[in-house]
N, C-alpha and C positions, 0 to 999 in steps of 0.2 A: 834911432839908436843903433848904434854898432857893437859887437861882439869878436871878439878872435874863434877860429874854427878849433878843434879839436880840443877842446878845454872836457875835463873829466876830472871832477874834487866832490867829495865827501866831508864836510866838515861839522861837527859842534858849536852849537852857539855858547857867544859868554854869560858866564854868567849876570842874570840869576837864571838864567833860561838854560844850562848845561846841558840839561837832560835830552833839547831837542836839537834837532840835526838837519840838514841840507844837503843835499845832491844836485850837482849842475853840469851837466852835459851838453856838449856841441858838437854839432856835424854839418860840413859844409854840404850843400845839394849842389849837386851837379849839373852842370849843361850839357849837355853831348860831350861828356868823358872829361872836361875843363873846368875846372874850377868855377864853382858861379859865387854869385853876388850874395845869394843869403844862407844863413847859419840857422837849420833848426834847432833851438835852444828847449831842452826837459830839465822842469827843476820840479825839487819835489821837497816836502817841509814833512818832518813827521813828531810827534811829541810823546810822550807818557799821559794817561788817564790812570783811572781806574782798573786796572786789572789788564790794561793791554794798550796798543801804540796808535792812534789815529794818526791820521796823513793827508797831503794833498797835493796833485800833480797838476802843473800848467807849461801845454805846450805853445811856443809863439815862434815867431820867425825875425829873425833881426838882422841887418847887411852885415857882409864881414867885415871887420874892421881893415882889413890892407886893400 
């Protein structure tokens, strides 16, 4: 799978799900100061319970897309 580098969004899901949200971040790794080939990607899911917000964070790694 490919990814573009430098990607940073914050978003709401639609409804009926409003209430939870999404974080997805990219950063390109580098090869000796050059640009390299894969994008670590952090996304994170978080929702409403009872009385407070649980969450879940997965980090993976995907080639850049150009």
């Amino acid at each position: 799978y490919f990814i573009e580098s430098g990607l940073n969004k914050e978003e709401y899901f639609p409804e009926p799900y409003q209430d939870s949200r999404y974080s997805l971040e990219t950063e390109n790794i580098k090869d000796n100061e050059e640009k390299g080939m894969l994008n670590k990607v952090l996304l994170s899911v978080n929702w409403p319970t009872k009385g407070s917000r649980r969450a879940i964070f997965v980090v993976t790694y995907l080639f850049d897309k150009k």
